[in-house]
N, C-alpha and C positions, 0 to 999 in steps of 0.2 A: 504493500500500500504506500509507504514512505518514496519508495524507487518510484512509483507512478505518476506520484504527488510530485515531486521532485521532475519526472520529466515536461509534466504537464507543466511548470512553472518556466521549465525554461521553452518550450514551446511560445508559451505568451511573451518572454522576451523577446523573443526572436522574430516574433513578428510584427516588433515594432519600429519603424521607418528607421534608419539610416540617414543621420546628416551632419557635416559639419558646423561647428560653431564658428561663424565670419568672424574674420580679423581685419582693423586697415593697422594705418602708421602714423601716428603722434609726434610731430619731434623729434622724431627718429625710433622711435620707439613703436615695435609691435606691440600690439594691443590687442584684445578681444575688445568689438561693434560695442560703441558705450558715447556717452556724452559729455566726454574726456572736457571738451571747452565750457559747460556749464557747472561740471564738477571745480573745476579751478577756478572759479565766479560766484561760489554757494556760499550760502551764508553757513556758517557755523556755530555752535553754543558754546561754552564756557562747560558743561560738563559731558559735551561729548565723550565715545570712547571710540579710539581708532586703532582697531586691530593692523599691520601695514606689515606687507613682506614681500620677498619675492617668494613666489607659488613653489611648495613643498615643502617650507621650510619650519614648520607646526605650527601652522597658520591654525588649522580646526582646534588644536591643544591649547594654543594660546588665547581664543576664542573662547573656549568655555570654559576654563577656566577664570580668565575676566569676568564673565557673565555673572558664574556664581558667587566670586570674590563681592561683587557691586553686589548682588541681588537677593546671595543664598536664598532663591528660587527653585529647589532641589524639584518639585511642583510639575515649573512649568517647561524646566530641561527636559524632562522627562518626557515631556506629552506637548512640548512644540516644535517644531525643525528648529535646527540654530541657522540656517538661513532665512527663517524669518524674525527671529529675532535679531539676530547677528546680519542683517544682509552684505552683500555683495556688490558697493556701488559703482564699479566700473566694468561692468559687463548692462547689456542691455538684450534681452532677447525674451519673447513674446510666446517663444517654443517653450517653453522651461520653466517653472515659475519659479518665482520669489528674483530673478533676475530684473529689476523692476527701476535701476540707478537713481537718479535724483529725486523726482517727484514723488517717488515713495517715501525717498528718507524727509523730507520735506513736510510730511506729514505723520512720522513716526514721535510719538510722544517720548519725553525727556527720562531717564539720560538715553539718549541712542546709542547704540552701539552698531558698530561701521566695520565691516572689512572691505580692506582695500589691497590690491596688486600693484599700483602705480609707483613709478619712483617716487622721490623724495618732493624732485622738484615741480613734479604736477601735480600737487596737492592741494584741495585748497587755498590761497592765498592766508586767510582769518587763520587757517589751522595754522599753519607754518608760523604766523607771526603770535602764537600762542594761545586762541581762543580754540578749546578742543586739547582733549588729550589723545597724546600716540604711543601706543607698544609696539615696537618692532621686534620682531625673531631673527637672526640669523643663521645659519644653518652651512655647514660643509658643502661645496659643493658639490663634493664626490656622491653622497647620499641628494642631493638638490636633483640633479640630472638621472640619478637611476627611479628614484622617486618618481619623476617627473613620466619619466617614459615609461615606464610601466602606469601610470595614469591612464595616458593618451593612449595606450593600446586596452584599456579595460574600456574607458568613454568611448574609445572608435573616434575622439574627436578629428583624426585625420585620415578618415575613411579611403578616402581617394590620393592622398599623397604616397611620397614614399617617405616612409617613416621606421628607415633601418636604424642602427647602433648607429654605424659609424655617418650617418648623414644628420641623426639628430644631434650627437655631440658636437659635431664638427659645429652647426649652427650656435651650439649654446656658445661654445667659447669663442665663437665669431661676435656672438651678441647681438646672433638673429633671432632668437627663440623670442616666446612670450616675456615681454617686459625687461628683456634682457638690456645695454649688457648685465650679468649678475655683478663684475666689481663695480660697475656704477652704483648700481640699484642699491648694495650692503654700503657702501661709499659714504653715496648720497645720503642717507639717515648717522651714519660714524658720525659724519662731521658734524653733525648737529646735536647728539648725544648729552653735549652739555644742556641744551635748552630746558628750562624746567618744567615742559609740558610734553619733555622727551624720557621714554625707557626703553634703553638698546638690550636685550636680553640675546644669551646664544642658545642656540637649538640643546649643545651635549649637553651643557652646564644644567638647562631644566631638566631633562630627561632622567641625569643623574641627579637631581637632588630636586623632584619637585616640593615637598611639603616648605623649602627655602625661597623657592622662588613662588608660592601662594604667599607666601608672607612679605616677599620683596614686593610685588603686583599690589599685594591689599594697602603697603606703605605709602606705593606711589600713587592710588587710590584714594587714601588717608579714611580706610575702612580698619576699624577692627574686627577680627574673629580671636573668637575661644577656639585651642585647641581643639575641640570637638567638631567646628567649621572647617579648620583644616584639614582634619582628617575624613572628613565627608566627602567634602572636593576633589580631593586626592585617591580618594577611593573610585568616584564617579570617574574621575579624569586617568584612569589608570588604561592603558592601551588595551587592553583586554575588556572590558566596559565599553571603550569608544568602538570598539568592531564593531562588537555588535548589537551595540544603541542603531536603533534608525531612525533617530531625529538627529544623529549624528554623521552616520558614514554613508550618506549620499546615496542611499536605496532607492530613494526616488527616483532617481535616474530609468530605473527600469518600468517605470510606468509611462515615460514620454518617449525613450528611443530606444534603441537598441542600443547593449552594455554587451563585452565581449569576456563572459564568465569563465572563460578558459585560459586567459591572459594569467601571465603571470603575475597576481599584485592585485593590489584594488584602490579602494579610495584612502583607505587605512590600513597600511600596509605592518610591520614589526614595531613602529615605536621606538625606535633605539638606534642609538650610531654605529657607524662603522658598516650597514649593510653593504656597502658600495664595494667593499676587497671580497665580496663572494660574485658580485656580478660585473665591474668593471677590467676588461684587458689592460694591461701594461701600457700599450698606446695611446689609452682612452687616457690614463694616470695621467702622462707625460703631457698629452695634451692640457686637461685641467692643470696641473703641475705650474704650465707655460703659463695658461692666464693668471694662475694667482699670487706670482709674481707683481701682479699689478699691486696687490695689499702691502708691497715693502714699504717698511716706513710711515706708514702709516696708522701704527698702535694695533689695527685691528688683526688676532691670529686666531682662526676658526678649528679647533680640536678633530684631527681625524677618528677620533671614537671617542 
């Protein structure tokens, strides 16, 4: 019965349309179809929350755990998508919901909570100059690009390209991928780190020590939790929890398109550093290696596990 149930589910994926999510170019910046010039134009609050990264780098971790830190909402984690509480304001598409960009948030009651992919510099205006707060994630980019492509091969977002190893890395450290280039992108937030409407956090350092960094976030929040808040968070937000939450790991997906359930990888994938020396070649290394050279000198060193 379970084997039948199980085919017949993937039967209904499967025959749901097939399509790309459009991209143009910003700035020079790829981008997923958004209203990138109204977002740099928008008004912003004084207690915004701006989740901000570049894509894969625990952008959904750092997301709900913010949420609950603001809100210990255990409630309505539980029994709402965090894309609609948490949306996604630079993406715009009509296929997909909760993709909804400005004039949704625009009507989102206080405090909002915002994730965002853009760099630093296409942010807001008001944000940048400190109305709104931003957490940034940083994240290795060796785990960034294996992450990454194992995504796009679960979403099918590049249906019709070709979308090998070696033509997607080649892109990312070319600094053609989405929102790339990545040392811009980690860059562009470093240098402003000081700001005090700014929290630069790294991907390994949460992973390895989150119950420290619920308590760094709720600092720079100027929330308190009892011990026993911590520990709730941390339990919810535990990689094993977020799989297989589906107000969390993007199950939806399988109700508007087609998802490629055989891929290696999915939306939420191990949770922890270092995946990247089981899946990336020597060349792939060297390459990445090459671009992050660009981070010399400039304070910022990203943990390889």
């Amino acid at each position: 019965m379970a084997e039948k149930e199980a085919q017949r589910a993937s039967t209904e994926v499967n025959s749901k349309p097939r399509f790309e999510l459009p991209t143009r170019v910003y700035k020079g910046i790829m981008m997923m179809v958004n209203e990138v010039e109204q977002i740099e134009m928008m008004d912003t609050r004084p207690d915004d929350i701006w989740v901000c990264t570049h894509p894969r780098s625990g952008t959904t971790l750092t997301q709900e755990m913010s949420y609950l830190i603001e809100t210990l909402d255990f409630e309505t984690a539980n029994n709402v998508y965090l894309d609609d509480r948490f949306p996604m304001i630079d993406i715009l598409d009509d296929r997909l919901p909760f993709y909804r960009s400005v004039k949704h948030a625009e009507q989102m009651s206080s405090p909002r909570f915002i994730k965002c992919h853009l760099p630093y510099f296409l942010l807001p205006e008001q944000l940048r100059q400190g109305k709104g707060r931003i957490i940034y994630i940083a994240r290795n980019p060796k785990d960034v690009v294996a992450s990454y492509y194992r995504l796009q091969k679960w979403t099918d977002i590049e249906a019709e390209q070709d979308s090998s190893w070696d033509k997607f890395i080649d892109l990312f450290v070319q600094g053609k991928s989405l929102y790339g280039p990545w040392t811009k992108h980690v860059l562009g937030y470093w240098e402003n780190r000081t700001k005090d409407n700014m929290l630069y956090l790294k991907y390994e350092d949460l992973v390895q020590d989150l119950p420290g960094h619920v308590r760094t976030i709720a600092a720079f929040l100027n929330k308190e939790l009892s011990e026993n808040d911590i520990d709730r968070i941390c339990k919810h937000c535990h990689v094993e929890s977020m799989r297989s939450n589906e107000k969390v790991n993007l199950s939806y997906y399988r109700d508007y398109k087609w998802v490629n359930d055989n891929a290696y990888g999915g939306f939420i994938n191990k949770g922890k550093a270092g995946v990247w020396k089981d899946l990336l070649t020597p060349d792939a290394v060297k390459k990445i290696d090459l671009m992050v050279q660009e981070l010399e000198g400039t304070g910022l060193v990203l943990r390889d596990n």
